[in-house]
Structure formats: C-alpha cells, structure tokens
MOPAC internal coordinates of N, CA, C and O (Angstrom, degrees):
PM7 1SCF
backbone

  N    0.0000 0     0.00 0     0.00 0    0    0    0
  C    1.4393 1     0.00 0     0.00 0    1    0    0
  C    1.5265 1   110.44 1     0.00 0    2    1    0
  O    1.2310 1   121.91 1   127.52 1    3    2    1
  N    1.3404 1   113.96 1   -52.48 1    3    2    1
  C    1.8686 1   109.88 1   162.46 1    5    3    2
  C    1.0137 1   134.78 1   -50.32 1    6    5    3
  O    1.2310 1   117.32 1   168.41 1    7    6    5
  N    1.6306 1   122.70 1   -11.59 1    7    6    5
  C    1.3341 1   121.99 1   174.59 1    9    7    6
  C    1.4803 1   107.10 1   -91.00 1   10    9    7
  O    1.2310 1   121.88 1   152.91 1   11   10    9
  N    1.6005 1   114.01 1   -27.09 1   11   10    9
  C    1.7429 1   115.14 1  -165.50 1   13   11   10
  C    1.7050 1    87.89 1   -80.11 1   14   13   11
  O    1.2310 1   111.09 1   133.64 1   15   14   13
  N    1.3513 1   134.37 1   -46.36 1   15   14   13
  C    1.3367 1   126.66 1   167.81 1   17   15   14
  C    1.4490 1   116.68 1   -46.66 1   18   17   15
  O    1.2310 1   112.16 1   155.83 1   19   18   17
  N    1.3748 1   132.40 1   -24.17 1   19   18   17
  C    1.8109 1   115.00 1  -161.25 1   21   19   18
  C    1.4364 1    79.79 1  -108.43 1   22   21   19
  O    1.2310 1   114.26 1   140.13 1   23   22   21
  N    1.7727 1   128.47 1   -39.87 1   23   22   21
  C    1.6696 1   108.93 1   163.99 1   25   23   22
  C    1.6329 1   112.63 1   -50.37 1   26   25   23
  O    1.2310 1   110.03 1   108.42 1   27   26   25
  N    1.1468 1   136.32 1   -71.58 1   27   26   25
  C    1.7020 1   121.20 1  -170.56 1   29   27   26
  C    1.2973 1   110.04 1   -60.08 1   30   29   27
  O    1.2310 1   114.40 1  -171.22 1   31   30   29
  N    1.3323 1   128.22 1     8.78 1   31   30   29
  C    1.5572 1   123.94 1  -178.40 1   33   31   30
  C    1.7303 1    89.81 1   -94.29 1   34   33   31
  O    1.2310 1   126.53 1   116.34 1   35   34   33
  N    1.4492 1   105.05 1   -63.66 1   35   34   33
  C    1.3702 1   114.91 1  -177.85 1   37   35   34
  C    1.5975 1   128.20 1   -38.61 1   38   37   35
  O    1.2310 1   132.84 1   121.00 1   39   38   37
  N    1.4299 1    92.79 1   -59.00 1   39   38   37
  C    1.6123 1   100.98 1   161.11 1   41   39   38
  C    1.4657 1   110.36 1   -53.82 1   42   41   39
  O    1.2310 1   115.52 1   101.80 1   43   42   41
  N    1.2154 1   126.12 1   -78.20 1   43   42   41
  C    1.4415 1   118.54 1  -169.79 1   45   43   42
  C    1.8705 1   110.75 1   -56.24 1   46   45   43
  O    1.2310 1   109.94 1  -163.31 1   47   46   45
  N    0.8934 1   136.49 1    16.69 1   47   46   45
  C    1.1042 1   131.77 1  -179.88 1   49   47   46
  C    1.8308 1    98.78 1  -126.64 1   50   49   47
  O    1.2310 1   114.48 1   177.28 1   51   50   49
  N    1.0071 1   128.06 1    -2.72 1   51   50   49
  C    1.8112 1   107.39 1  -174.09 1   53   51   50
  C    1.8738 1    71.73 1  -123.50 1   54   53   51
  O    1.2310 1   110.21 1   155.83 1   55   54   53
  N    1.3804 1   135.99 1   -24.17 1   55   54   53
  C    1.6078 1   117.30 1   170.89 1   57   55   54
  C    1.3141 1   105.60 1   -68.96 1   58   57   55
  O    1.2310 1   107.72 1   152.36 1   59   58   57
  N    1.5029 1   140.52 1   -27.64 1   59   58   57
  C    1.3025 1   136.31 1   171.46 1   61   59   58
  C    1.2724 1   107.94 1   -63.86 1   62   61   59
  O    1.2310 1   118.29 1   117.30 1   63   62   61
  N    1.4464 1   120.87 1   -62.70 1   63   62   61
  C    1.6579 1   128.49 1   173.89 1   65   63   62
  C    1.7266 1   110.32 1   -37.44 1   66   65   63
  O    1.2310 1   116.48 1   135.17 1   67   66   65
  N    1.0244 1   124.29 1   -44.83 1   67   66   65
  C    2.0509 1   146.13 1  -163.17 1   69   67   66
  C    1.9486 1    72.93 1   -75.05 1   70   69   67
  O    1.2310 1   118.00 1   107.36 1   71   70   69
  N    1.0171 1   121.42 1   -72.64 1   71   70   69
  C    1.5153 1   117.28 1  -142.44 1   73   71   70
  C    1.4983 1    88.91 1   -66.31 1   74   73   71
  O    1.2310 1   114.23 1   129.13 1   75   74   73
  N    0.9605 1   128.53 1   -50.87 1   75   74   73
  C    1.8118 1   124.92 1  -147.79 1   77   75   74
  C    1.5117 1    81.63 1   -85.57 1   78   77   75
  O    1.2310 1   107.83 1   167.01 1   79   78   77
  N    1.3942 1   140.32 1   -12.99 1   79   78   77
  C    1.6175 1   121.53 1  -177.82 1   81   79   78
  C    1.6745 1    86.40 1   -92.02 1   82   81   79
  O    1.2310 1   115.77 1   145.53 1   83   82   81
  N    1.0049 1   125.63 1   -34.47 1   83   82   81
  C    2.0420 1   106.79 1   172.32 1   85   83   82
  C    1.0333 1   118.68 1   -40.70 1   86   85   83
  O    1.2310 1   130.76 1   126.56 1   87   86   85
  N    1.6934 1    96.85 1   -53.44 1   87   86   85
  C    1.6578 1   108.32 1  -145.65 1   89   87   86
  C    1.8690 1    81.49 1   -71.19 1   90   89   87
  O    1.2310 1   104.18 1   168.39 1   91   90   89
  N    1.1429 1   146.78 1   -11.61 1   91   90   89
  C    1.5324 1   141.89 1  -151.14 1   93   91   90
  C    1.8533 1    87.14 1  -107.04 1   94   93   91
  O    1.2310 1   114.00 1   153.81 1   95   94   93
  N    1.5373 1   128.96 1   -26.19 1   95   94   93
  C    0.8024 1   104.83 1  -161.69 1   97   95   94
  C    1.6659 1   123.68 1   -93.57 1   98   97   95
  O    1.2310 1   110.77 1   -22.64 1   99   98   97
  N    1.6054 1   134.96 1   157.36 1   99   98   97
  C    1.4705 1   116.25 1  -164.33 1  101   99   98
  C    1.5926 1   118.82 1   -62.52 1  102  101   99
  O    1.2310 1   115.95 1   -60.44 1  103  102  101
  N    0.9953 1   125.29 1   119.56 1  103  102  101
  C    1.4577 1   143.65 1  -156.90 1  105  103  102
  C    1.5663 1   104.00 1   -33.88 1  106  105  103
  O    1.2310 1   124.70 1   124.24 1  107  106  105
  N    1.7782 1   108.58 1   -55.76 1  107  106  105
  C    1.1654 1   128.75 1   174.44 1  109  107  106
  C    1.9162 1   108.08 1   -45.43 1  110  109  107
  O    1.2310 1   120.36 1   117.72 1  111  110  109
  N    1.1314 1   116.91 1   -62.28 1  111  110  109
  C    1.5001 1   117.10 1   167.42 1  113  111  110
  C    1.4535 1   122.35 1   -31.60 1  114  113  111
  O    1.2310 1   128.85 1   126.95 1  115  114  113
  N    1.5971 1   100.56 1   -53.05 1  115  114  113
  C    1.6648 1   118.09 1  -170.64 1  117  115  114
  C    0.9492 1   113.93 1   -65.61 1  118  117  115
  O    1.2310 1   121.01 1   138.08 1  119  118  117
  N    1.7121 1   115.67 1   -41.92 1  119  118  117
  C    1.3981 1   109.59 1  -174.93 1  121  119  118
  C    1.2399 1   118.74 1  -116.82 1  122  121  119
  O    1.2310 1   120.75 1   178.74 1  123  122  121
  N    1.3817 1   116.17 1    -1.26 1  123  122  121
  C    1.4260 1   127.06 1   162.82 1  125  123  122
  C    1.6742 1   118.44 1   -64.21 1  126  125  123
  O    1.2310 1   135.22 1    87.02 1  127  126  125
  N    1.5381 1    88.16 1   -92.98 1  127  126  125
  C    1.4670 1    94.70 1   170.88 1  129  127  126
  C    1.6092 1   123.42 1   -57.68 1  130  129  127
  O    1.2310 1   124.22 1   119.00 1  131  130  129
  N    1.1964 1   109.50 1   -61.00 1  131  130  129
  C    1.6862 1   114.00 1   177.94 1  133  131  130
  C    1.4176 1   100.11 1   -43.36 1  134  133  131
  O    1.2310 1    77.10 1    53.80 1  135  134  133
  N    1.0490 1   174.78 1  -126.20 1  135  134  133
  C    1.6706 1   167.40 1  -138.68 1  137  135  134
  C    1.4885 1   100.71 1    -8.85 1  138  137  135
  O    1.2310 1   132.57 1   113.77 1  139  138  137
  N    1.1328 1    93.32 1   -66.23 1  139  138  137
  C    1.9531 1   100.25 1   175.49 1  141  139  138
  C    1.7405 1   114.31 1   -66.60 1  142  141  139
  O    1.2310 1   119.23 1  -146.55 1  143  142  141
  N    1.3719 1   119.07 1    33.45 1  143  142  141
  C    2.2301 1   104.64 1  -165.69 1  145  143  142
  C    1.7550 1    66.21 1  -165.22 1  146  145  143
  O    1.2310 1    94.80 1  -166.48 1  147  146  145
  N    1.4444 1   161.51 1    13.52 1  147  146  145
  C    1.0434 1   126.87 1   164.57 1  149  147  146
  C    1.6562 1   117.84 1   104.68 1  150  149  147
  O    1.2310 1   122.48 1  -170.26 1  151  150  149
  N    1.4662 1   112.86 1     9.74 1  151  150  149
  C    1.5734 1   122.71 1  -159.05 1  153  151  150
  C    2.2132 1    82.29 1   -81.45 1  154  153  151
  O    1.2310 1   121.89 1   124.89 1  155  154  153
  N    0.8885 1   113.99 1   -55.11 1  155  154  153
  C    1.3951 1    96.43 1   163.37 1  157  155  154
  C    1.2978 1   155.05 1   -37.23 1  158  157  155
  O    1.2310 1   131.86 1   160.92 1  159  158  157
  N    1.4590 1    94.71 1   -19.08 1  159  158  157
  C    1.3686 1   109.97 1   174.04 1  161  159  158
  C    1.6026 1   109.35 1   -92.71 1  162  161  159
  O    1.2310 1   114.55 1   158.10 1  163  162  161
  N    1.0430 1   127.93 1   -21.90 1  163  162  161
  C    1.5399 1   133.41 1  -175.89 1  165  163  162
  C    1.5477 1   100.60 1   -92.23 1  166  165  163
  O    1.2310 1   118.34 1   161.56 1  167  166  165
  N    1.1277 1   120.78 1   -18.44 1  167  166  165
  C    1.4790 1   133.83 1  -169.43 1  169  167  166
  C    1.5985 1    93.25 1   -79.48 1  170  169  167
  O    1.2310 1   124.81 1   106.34 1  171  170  169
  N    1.4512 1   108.38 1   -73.66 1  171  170  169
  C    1.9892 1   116.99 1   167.51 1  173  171  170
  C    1.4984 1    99.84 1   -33.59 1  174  173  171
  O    1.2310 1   115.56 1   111.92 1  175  174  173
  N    1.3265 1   126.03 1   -68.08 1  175  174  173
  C    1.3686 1   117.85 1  -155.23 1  177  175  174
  C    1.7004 1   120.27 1   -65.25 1  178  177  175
  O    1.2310 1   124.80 1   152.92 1  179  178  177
  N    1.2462 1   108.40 1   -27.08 1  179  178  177
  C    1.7068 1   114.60 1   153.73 1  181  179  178
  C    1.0264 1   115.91 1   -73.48 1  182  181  179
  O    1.2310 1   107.04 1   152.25 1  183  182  181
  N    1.3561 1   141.73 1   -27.75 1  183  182  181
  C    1.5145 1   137.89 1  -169.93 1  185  183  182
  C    1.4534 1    83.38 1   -76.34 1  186  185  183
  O    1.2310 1   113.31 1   115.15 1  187  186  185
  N    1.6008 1   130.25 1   -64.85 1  187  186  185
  C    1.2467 1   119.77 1  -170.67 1  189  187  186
  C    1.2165 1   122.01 1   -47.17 1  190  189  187
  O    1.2310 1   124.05 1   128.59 1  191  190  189
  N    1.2764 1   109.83 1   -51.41 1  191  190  189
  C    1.5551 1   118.23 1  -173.69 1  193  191  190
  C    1.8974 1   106.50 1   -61.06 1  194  193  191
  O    1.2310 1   115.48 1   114.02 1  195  194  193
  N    1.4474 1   126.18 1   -65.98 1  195  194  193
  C    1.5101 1   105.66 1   156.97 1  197  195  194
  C    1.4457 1   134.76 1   -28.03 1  198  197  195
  O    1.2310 1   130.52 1   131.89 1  199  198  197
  N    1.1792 1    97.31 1   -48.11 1  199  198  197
  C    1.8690 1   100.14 1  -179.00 1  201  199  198
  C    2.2187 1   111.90 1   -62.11 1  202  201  199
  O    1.2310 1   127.59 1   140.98 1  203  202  201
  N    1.5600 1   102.99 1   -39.02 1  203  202  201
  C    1.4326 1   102.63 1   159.84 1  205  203  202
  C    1.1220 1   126.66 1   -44.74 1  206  205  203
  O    1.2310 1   131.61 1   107.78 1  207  206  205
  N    1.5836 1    95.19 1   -72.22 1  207  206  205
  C    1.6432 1   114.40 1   174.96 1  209  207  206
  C    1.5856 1   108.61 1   -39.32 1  210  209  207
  O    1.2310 1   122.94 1   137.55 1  211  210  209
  N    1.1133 1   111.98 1   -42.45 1  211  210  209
  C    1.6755 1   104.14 1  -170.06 1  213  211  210
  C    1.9513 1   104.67 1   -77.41 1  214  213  211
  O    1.2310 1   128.75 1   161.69 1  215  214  213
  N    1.2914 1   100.76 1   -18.31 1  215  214  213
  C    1.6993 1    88.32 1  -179.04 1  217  215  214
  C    1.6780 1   107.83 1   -91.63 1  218  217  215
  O    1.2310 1   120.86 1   179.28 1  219  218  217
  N    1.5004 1   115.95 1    -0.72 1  219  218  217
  C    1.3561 1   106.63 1   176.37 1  221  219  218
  C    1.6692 1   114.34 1  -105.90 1  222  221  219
  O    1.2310 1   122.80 1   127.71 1  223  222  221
  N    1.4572 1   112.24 1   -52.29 1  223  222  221
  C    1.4920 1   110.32 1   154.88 1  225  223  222
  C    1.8944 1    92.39 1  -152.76 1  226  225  223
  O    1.2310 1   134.54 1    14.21 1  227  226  225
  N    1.6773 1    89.49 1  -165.79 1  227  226  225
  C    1.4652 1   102.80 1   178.31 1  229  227  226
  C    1.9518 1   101.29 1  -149.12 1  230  229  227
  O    1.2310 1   130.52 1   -52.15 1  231  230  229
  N    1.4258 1    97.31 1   127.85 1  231  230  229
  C    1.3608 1   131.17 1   165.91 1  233  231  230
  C    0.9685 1   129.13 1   -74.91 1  234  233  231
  O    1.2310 1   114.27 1   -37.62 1  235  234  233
  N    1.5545 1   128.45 1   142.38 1  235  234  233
  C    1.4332 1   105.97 1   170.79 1  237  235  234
  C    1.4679 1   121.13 1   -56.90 1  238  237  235
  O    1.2310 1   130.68 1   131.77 1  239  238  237
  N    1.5288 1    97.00 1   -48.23 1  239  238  237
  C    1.8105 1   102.41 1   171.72 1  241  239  238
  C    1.6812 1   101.70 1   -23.90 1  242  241  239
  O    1.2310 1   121.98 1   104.96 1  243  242  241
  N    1.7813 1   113.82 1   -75.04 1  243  242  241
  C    1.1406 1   126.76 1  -149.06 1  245  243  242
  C    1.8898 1   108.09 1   -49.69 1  246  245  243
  O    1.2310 1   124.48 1   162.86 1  247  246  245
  N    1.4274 1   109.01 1   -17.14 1  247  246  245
  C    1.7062 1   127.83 1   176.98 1  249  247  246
  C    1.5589 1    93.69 1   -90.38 1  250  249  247
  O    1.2310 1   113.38 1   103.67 1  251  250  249
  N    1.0651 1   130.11 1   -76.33 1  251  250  249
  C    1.7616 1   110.23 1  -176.77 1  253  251  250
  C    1.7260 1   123.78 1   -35.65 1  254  253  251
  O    1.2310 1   127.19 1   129.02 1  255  254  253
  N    1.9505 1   103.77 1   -50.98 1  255  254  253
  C    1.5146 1    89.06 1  -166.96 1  257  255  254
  C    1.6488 1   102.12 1   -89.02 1  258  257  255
  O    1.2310 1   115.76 1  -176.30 1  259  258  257
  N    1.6993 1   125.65 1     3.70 1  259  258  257
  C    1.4613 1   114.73 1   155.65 1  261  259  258
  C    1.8104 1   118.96 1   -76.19 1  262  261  259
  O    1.2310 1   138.15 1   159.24 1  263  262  261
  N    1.6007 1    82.44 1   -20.76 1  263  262  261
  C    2.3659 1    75.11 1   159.01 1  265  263  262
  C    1.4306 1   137.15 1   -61.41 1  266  265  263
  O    1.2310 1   134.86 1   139.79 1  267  266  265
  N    1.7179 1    88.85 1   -40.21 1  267  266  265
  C    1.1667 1   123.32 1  -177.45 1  269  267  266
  C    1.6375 1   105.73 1   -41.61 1  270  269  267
  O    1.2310 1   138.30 1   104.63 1  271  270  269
  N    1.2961 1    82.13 1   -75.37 1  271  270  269
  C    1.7372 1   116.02 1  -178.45 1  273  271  270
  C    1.6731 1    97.66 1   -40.01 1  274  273  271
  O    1.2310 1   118.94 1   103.63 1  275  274  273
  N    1.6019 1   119.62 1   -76.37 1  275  274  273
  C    1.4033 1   120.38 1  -172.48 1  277  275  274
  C    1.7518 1   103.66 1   -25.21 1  278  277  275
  O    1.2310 1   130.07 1   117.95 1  279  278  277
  N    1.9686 1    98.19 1   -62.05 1  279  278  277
  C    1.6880 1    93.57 1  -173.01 1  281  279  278
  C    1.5905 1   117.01 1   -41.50 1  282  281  279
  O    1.2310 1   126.37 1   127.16 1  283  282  281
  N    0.9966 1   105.35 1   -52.84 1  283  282  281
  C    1.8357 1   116.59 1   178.56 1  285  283  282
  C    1.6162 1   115.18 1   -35.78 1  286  285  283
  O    1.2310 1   123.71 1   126.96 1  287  286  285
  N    1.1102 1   110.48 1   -53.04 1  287  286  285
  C    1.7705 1   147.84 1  -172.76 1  289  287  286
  C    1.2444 1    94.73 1   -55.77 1  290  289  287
  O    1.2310 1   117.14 1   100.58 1  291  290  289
  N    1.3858 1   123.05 1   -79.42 1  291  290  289
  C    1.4687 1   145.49 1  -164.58 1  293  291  290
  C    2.0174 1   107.49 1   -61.24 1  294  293  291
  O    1.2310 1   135.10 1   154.37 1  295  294  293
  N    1.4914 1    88.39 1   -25.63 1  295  294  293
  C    1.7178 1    92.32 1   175.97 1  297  295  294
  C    1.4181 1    93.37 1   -79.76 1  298  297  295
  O    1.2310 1   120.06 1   106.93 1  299  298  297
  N    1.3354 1   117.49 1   -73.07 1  299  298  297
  C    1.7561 1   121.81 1  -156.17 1  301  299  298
  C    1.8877 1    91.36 1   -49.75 1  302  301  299
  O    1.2310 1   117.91 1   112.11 1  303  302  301
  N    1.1969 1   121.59 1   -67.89 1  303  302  301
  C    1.5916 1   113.34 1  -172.10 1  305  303  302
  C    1.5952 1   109.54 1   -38.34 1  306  305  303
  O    1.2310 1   114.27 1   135.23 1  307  306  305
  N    1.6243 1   128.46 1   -44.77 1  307  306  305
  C    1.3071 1   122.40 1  -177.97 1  309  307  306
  C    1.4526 1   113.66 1   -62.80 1  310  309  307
  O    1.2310 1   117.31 1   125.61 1  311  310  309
  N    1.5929 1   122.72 1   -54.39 1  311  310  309
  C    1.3070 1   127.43 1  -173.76 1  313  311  310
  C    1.3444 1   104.05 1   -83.56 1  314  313  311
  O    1.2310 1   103.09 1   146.74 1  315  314  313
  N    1.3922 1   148.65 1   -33.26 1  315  314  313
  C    1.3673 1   114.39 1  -171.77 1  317  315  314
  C    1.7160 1    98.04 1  -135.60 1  318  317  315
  O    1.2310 1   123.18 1   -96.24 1  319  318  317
  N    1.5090 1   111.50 1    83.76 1  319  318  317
  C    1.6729 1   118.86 1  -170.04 1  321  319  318
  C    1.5601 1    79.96 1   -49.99 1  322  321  319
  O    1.2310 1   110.94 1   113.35 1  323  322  321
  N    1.9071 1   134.66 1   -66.65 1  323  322  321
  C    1.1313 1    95.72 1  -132.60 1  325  323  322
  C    1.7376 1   104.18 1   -91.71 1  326  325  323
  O    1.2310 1   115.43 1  -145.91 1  327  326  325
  N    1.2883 1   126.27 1    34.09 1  327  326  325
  C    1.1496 1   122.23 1   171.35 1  329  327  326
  C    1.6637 1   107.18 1   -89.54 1  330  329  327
  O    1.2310 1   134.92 1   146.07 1  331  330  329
  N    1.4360 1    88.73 1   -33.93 1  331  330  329
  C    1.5262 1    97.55 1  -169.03 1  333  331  330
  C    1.6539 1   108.43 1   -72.74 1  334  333  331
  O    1.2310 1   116.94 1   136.68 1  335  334  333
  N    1.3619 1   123.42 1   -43.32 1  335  334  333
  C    1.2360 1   123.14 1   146.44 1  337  335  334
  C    1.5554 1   121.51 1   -11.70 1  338  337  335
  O    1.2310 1   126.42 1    89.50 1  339  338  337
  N    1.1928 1   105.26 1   -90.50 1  339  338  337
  C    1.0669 1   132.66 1   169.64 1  341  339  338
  C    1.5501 1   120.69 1   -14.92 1  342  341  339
  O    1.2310 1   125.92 1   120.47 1  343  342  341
  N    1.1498 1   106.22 1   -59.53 1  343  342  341
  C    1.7293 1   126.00 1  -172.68 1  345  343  342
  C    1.7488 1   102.88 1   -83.02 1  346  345  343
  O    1.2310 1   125.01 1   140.48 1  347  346  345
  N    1.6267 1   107.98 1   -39.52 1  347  346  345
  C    1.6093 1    98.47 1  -176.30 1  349  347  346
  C    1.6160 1   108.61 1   -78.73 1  350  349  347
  O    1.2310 1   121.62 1   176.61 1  351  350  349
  N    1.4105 1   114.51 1    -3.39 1  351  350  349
  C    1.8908 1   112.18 1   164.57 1  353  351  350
  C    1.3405 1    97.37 1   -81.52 1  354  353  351
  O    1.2310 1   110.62 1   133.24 1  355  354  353
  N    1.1719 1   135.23 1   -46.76 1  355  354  353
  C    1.2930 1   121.13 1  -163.50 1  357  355  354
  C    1.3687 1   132.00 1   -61.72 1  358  357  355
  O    1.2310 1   124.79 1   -30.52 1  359  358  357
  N    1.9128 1   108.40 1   149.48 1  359  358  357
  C    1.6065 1   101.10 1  -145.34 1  361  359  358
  C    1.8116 1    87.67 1  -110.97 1  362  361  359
  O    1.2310 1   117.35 1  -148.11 1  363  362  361
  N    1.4235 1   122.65 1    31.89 1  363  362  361
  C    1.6858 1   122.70 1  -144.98 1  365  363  362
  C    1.7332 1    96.78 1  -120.92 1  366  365  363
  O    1.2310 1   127.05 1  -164.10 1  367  366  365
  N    1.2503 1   104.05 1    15.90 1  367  366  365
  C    1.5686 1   109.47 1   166.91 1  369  367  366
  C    1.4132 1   145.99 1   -63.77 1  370  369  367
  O    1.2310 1   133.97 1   169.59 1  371  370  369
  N    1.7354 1    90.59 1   -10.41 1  371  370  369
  C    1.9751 1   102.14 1   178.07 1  373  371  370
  C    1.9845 1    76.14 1    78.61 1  374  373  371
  O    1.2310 1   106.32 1  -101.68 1  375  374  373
  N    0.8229 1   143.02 1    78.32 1  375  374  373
  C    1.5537 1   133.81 1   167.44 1  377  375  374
  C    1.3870 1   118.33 1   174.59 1  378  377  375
  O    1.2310 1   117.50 1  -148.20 1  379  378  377
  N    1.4252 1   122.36 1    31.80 1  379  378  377
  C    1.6008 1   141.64 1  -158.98 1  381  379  378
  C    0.8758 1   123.86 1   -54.98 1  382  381  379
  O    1.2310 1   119.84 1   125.88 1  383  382  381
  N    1.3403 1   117.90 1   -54.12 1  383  382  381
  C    1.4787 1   118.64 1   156.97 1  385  383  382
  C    1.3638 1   138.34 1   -27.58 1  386  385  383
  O    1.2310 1   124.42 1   150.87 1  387  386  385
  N    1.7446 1   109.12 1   -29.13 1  387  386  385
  C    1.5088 1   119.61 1  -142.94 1  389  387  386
  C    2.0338 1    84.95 1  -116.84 1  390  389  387
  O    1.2310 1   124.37 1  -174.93 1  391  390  389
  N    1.2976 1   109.21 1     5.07 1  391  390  389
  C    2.0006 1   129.71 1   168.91 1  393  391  390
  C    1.5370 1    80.76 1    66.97 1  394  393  391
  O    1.2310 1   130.07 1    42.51 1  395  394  393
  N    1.5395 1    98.18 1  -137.49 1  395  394  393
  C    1.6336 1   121.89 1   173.40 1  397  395  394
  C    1.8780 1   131.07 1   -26.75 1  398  397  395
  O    1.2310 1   125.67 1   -43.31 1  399  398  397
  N    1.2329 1   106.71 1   136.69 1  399  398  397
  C    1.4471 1    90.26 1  -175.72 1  401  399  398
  C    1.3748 1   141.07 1   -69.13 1  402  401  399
  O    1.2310 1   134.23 1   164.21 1  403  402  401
  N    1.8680 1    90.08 1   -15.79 1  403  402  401
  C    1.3500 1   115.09 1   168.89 1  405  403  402
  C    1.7957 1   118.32 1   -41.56 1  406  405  403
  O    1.2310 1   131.05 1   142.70 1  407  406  405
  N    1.4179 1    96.28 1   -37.30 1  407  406  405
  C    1.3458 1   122.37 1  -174.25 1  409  407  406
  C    1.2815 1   117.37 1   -41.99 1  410  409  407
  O    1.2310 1   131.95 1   112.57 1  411  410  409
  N    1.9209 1    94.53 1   -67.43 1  411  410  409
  C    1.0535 1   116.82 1   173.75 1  413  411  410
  C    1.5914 1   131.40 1   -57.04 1  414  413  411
  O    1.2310 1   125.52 1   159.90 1  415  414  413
  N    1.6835 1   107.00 1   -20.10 1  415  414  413
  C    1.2325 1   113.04 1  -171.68 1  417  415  414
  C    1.2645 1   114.24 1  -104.94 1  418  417  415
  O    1.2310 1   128.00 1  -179.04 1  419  418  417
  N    1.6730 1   102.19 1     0.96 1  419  418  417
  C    1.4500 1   100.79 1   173.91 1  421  419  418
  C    2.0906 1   102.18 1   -99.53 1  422  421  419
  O    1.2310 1   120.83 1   170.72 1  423  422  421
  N    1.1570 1   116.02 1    -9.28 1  423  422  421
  C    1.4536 1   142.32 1   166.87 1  425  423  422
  C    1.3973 1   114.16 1   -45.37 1  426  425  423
  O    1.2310 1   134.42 1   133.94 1  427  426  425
  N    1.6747 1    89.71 1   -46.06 1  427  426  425
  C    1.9337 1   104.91 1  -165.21 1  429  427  426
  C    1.4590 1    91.45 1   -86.57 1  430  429  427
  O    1.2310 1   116.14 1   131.68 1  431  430  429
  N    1.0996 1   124.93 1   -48.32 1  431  430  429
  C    1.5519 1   129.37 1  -155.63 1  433  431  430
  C    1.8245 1   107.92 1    99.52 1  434  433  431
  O    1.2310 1   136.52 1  -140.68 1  435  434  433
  N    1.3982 1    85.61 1    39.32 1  435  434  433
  C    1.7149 1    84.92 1  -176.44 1  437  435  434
  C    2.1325 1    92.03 1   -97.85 1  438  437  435
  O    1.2310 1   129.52 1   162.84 1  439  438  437
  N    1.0179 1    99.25 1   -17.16 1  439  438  437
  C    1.6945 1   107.80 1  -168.73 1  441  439  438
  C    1.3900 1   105.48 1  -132.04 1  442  441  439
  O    1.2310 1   117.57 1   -40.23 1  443  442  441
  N    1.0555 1   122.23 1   139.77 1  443  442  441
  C    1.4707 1   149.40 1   162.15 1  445  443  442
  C    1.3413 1   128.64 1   -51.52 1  446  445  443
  O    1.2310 1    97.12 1  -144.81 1  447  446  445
  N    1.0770 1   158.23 1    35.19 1  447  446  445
  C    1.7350 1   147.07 1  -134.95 1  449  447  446
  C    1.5479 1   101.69 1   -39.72 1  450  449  447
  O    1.2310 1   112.42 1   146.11 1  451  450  449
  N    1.1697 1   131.91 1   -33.89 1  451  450  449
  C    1.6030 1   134.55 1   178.31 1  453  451  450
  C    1.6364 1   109.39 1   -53.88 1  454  453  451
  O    1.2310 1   132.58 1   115.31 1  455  454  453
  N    1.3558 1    93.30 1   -64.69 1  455  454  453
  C    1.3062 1   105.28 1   166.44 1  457  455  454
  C    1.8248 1   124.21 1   -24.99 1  458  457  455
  O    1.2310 1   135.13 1    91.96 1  459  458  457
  N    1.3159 1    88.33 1   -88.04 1  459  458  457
  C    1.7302 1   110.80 1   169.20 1  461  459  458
  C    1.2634 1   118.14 1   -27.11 1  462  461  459
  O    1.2310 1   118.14 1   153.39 1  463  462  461
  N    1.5288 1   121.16 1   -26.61 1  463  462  461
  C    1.3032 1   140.03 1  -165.53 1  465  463  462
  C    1.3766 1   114.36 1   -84.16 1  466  465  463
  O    1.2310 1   131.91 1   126.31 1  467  466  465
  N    1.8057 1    94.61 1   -53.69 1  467  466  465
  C    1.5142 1   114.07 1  -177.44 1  469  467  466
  C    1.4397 1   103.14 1   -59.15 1  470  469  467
  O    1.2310 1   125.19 1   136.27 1  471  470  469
  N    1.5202 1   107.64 1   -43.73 1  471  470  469
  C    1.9658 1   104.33 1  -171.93 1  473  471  470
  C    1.2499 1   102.66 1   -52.72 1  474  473  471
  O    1.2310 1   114.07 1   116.92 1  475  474  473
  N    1.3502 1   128.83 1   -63.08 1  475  474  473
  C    1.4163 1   133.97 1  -132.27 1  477  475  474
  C    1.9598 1    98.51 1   -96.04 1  478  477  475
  O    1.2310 1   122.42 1  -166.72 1  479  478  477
  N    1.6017 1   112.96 1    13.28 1  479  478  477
  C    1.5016 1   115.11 1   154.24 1  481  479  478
  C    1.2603 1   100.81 1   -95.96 1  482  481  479
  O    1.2310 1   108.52 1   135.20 1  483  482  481
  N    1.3146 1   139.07 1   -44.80 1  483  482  481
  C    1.4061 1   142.10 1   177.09 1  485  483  482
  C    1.2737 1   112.69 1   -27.63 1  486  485  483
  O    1.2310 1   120.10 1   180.00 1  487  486  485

C-alpha cells in the first residue's frame, strides 16, 4: 500500500511540475511549435487522467493541478481558436465512449456546457 501511495504522489507531483513548466513557457512556443512535437498528446493524457481521478475521488491536489490545467486551456483556446477547435472535435483521447473532447472537458469541469452553447450560436 506505501508504494501505490509514493507512486500517486510521484505521478501527481512531476504532472504538477509538466503543467506549471507550460504555463512558464512562451505561448508562441506552446502553441506554435508544441501542436506540431506532440504537446497534444500530453494535453489528452491529463484530460484523461483528471477525468479518472474525478470518477474515483477528488483531492485538493486534484483542484490545484485541474487549475493549473484550466490556465493552460484558457491560453491555447485564446491564442490558437483554430487549434483549439480542432482538438475539442477530436474523438483520439483514449475516452471513446465519451465521442468529442468537448465532452470530455465538459466531464472534467474544464468547460461549461452553457458556455459551449453560447460559442457554437456565434
């Protein structure tokens, strides 16, 4: 049982470290280049990993590094609408069932359903 605790400590502590080195990095980098090197794929693998976490319990940790995340979110949607587009159709999340990613991000509480609503009259 002490080792599955210092693993979910570990994990959740170098995914806190990964997020706060994004949020540090120049926007243009993050969402420029990183889209093109795989920054999407680490993006899915926290969305997944929150969306678990939220069906088994929730931590305070698990509320800081989903802030984290929002900040991250709220950057990529401002600077690159059509990347962000792009990624919230996509069905390539490891999460199939749940279709669109929008889905998923309205799942986490990373998105609003009100919200989502208002865009897609725009």
């Amino acid at each position: 049982m002490g080792c599955h605790l210092e693993t979910t400590f570990f994990s959740h502590t170098i995914r806190s470290l990964f997020s706060s080195f994004c949020v540090s990095v120049p926007v243009p980098v993050l969402f420029g280049c990183g889209l093109n090197m795989g920054f999407l794929d680490f993006l899915n693998a926290n969305v997944r990993l929150v969306f678990v976490q939220s069906q088994i319990r929730r931590t305070e940790r698990d509320f800081r590094l989903r802030d984290k995340l929002k900040e991250l979110f709220a950057t990529f949607r401002k600077t690159s609408p059509a990347g962000w587009e792009k990624w919230m159709a996509s069905k390539d999340h490891g999460l199939g069932s749940l279709g669109e990613m929008r889905n998923v991000m309205i799942c986490c509480d990373f998105l609003d359903p009100k919200e989502i609503v208002k865009i897609e009259r725009t």
